[in-house]
C-alpha positions in Angstrom: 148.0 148.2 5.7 148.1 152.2 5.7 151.3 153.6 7.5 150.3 155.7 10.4 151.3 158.7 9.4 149.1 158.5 6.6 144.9 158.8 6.6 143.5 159.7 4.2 139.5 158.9 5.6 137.7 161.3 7.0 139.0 162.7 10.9 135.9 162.8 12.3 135.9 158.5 12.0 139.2 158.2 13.9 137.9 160.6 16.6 134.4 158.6 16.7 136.7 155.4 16.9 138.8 156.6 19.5 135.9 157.4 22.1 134.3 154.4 21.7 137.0 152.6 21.9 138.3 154.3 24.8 135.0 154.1 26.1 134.8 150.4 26.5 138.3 150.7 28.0 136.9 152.3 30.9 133.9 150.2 31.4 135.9 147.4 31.3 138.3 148.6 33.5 135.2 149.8 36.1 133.9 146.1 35.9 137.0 145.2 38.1 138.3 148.3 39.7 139.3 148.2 43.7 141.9 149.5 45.7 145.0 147.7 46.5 145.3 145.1 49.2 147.2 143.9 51.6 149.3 141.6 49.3 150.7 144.9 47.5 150.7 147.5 50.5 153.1 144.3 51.9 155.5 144.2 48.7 156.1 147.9 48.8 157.3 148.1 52.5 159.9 145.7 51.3 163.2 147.5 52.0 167.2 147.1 52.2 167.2 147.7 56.0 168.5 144.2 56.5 170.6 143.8 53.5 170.0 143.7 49.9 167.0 141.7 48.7 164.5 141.8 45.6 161.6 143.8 45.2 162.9 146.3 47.8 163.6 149.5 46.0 160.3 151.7 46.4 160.1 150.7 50.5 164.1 151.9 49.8 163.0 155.0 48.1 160.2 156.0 50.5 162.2 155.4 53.2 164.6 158.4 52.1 161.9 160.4 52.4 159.9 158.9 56.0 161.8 155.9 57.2 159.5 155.3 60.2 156.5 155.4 58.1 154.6 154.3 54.7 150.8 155.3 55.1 148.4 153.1 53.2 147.0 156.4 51.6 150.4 157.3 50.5 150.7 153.9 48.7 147.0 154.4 47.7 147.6 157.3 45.4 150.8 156.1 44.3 148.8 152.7 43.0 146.2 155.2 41.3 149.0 157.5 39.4 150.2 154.5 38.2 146.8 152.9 37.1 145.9 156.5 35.9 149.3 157.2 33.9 148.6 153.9 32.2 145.1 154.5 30.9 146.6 158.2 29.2 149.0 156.0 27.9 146.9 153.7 26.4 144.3 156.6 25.2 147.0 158.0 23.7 148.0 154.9 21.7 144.2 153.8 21.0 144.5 157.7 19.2 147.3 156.6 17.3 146.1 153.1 16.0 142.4 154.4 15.1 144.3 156.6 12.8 145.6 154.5 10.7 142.5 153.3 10.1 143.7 150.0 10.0 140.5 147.5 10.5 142.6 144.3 11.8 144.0 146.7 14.3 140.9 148.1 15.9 139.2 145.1 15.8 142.0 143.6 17.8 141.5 146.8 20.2 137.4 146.0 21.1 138.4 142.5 21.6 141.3 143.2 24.2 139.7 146.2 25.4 136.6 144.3 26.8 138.4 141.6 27.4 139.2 139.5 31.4 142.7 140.9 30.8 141.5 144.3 31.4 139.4 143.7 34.0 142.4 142.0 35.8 144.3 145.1 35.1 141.8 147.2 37.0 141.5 144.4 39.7 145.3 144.4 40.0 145.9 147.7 41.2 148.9 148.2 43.2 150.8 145.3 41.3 154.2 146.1 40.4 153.4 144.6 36.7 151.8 148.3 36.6 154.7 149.6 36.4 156.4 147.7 34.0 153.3 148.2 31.7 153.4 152.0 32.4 157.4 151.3 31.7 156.6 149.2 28.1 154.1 151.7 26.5 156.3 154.6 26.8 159.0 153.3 25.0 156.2 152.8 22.2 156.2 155.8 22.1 159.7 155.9 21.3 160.7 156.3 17.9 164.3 155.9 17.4 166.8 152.6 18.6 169.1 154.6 20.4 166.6 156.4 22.2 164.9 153.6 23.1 168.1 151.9 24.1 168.9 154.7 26.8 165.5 155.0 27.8 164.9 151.2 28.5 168.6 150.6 30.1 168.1 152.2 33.4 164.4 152.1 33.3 164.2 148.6 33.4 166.7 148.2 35.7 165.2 149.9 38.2 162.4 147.8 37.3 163.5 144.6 38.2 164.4 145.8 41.6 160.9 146.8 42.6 160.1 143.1 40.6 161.7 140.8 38.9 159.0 139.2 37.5 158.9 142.0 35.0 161.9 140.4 33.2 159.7 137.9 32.1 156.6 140.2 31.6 157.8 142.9 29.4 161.7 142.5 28.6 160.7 140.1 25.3 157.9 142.7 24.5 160.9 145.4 24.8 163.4 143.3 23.1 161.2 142.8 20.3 160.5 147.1 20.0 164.0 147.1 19.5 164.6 145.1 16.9 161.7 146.5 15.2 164.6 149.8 15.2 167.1 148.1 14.8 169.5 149.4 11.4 170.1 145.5 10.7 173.6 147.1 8.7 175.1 149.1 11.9 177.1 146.3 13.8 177.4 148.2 17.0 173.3 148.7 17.4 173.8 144.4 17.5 176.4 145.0 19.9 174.9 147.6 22.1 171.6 145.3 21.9 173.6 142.3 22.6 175.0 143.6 26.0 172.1 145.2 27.1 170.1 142.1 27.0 173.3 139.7 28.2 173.2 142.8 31.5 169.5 142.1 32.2 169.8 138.7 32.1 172.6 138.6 34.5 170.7 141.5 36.7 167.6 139.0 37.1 169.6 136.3 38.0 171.4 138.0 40.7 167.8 139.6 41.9 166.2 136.4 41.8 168.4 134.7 44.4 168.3 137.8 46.8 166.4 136.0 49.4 166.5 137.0 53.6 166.8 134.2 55.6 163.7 132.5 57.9 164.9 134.5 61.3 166.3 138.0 59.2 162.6 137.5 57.7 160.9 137.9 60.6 162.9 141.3 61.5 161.4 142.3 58.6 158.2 141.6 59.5 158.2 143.1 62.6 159.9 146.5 60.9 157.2 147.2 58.5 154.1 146.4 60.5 155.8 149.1 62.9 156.2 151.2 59.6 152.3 150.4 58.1 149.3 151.7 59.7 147.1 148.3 58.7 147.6 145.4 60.4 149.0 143.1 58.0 148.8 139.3 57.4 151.9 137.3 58.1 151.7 134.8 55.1 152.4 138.0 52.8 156.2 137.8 54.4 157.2 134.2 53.5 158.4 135.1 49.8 161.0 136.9 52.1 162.6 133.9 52.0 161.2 131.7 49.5 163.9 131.1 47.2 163.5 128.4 43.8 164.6 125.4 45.9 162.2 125.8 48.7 159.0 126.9 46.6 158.8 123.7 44.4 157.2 121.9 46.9 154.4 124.5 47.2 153.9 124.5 43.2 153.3 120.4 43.2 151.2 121.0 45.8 149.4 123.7 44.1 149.3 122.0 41.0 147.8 118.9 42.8 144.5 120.6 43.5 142.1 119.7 41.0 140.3 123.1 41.9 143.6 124.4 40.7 143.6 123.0 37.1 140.1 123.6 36.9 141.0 127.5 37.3 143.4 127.2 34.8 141.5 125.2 32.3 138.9 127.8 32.5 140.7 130.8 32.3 142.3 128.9 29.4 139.1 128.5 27.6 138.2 132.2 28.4 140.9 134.2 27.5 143.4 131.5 25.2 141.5 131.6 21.8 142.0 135.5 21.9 145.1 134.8 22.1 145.2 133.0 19.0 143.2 135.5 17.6 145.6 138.6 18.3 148.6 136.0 17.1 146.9 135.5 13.7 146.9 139.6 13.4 150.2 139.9 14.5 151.8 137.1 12.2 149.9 138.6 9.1 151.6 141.8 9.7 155.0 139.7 9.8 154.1 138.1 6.9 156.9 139.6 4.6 159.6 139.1 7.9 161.9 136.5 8.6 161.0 133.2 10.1 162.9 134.2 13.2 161.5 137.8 13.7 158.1 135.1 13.5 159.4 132.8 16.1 160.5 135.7 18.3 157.4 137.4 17.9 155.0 134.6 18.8 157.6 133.4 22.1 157.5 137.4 23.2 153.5 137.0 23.0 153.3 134.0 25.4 156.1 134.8 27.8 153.9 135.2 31.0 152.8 131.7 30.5 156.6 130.9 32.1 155.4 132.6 35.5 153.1 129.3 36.4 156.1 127.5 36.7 157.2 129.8 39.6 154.2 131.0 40.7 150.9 130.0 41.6 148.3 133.3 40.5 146.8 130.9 37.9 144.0 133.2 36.6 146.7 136.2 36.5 149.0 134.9 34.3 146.6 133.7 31.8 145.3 137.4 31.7 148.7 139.0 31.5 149.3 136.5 28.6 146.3 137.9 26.5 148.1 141.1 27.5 151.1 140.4 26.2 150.1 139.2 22.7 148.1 142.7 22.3 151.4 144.3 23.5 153.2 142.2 20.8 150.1 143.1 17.9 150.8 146.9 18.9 154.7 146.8 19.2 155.2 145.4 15.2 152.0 147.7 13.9 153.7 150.9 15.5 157.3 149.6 14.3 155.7 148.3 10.5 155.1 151.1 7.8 154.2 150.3 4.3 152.7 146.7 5.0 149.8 144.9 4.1 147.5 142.2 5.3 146.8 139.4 3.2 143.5 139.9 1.2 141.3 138.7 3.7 137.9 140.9 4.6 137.8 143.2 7.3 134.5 142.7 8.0 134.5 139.0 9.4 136.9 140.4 11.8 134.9 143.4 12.7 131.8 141.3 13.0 133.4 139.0 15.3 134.9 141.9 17.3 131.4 143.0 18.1 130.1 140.0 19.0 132.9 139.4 21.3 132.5 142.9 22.7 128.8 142.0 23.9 130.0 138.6 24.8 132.5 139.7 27.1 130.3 142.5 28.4 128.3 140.2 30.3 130.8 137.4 31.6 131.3 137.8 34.8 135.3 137.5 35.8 136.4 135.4 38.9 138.5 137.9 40.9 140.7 137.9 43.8 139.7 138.1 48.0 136.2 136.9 47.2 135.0 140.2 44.7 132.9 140.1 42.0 132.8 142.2 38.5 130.6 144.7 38.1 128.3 145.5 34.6 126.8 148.7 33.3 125.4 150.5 34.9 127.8 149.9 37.9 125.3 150.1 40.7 128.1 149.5 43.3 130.1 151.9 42.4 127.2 154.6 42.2 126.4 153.6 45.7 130.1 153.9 47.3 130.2 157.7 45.5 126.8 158.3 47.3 128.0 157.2 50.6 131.0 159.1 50.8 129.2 162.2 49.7 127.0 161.1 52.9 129.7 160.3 55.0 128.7 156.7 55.5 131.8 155.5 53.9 135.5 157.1 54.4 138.3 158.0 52.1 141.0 156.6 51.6 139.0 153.1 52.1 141.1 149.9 53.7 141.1 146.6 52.1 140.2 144.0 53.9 142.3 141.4 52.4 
């Protein structure tokens, strides 16, 4: 494997690469794109005005700024600078990888980029997970272990107070960048990393129980619908108070529908074996690395798969899991310099990267509130751009869900 600082093919190649790479990011990303609902505009009017809780710190913020209101608009654009900073982000880093000219690499890049995870991405707009991506490929960008260190300390600890779930999202994709850095013969790098990660672990577990009780709940819910201009739906409130020993009931009751396992077996079926796919890359460039960098490595990749044991968005965390293992594929190539694949030909996995490309072009996607993906040439979307240039449609648009 070529370092990627050095390419020695032709420019114009990476630059070809590059566009049509990034070009099937943004069709993929068009197949599911909406604007956020109701669920999300919910989570970010979340505040502390009756007492710490989790996921409160961006109603917190806001508030600073207009504490008797939070416009759906202003959490509109806010959604689509986030979903916009992360597609730079990942342009940027589809420039770096095409440079290296590393075959295994881009092949892993059409597979994920035309992938259901991608499409969820899009679909998920307004998700705090958007952040924590936005968050994660940053510190990529990162070179160093101490600057990563005092980037990712308070970073991510603001992160788990606009979602906890993020600890289990992106913290072993994190962990892993820094070791990566790590100078395995400075002792206080171990320490420092040590402590950071024994602070976040303590940080989550305090969030994680930082539940309102059923009557302060419904204060709450009374606040922010005076706050929000939509009328929102009251179900969206009850993780107000759900806490881990009153939730478990719902799970075995979501678990018990056979509709349930169906979605999962499906998704499974859809999205796993690429999994196993960007595994096999990743593990090949760890060849020559301990057994427990291995180990690590492969845990990091499938860490999502922990949130269906507190959660119940069963097609989502099968997405975010194919997420994660790409995140994991690009994490060690951007940390590994001088290292080499096994002999094994680049063209078998190009091939089957195409095919998968075209594959996944056409499968449609079950998404959330009833919508459906959309395909080239995105007729839908041509017809919204024409009605608001008409002024049949409005802007900013309200979900319905």
């Amino acid at each position: 494997m070529t370092s990627l600082d050095n390419n020695k093919k032709p420019l114009h190649l990476s630059k070809l690469l590059t566009f049509l790479i990034g070009f099937i990011l943004i069709c993929t990303l068009l197949k599911g794109a909406r604007i956020p609902n109701l669920w999300t505009y919910t989570h970010f009017l979340f505040n502390y005005e009756f007492g710490f809780m989790r996921r409160g710190l961006i109603g917190a913020a806001y508030g600073l700024f207009n504490p008797t209101a939070f416009a759906y608009s202003s959490f509109l654009y806010l959604s689509l600078g986030i979903f916009c900073l992360n597609a730079v982000l990942m342009l940027k880093l589809i420039s770096r990888l095409t440079a290296s000219q590393d075959h295994r690499i881009i092949a892993a890049m059409l597979i994920y980029f035309s992938s259901a995870s991608i499409v969820y991405q899009a679909h998920s707009i307004g998700f705090a997970e958007n952040i924590g991506l936005s968050l994660c490929l940053i510190s990529f960008l990162i070179p160093s272990f101490k600057s990563k260190i005092l980037f990712i300390g308070p970073a991510f600890s603001l992160l788990l107070l606009i979602h906890e779930a993020n600890m289990i999202l992106y913290f072993p994709t994190l962990f892993m960048s820094l070791i990566f850095t790590i100078d395995r013969q400075n002792k206080n790098q171990h320490k420092a990393l040590a402590a950071l990660s024994l602070y976040f672990i303590v940080l989550f577990l305090f969030i994680t129980t930082q539940t309102l009780d059923k009557s302060t709940a419904a204060l709450m819910q009374t606040s922010a619908q005076q706050r929000a201009d939509l009328t929102l739906n009251p179900i969206h409130f009850e993780l107000l108070w759900h806490s881990s020993e009153n939730i478990l009931p719902l799970l075995i009751k979501h678990w018990s529908n056979p509709g349930r396992l169906l979605m999962f077996l499906g998704s499974a079926l859809l999205l796993f074996p690429l999994c196993l796919i960007l595994l096999r890359y990743s593990l090949a460039l760890l060849k020559h690395q301990p057994i427990s960098i291995k180990i690590l490595s492969v845990l990091a990749s499938i860490s999502p798969l922990l949130l269906h044991l507190v959660a119940w968005d069963t097609i989502r965390w099968n997405a975010l899991v194919l997420s994660s293992c790409f995140l994991m594929l690009i994490n060690i190539k951007l940390h590994s310099h001088n290292q080499h694949y096994p002999n094994i030909s680049w063209q078998k996995s190009l091939i089957l990267a195409v095919f998968l490309v075209f594959i996944q072009s056409q499968v449609p996607v079950l998404l959330f509130d009833g919508y459906q993906s959309q395909n080239l040439p995105f007729i839908h979307h041509l017809q919204y751009i024409q009605q608001l240039i008409t002024g049949a449609e409005q802007w900013p648009p309200l979900p319905a869900h």
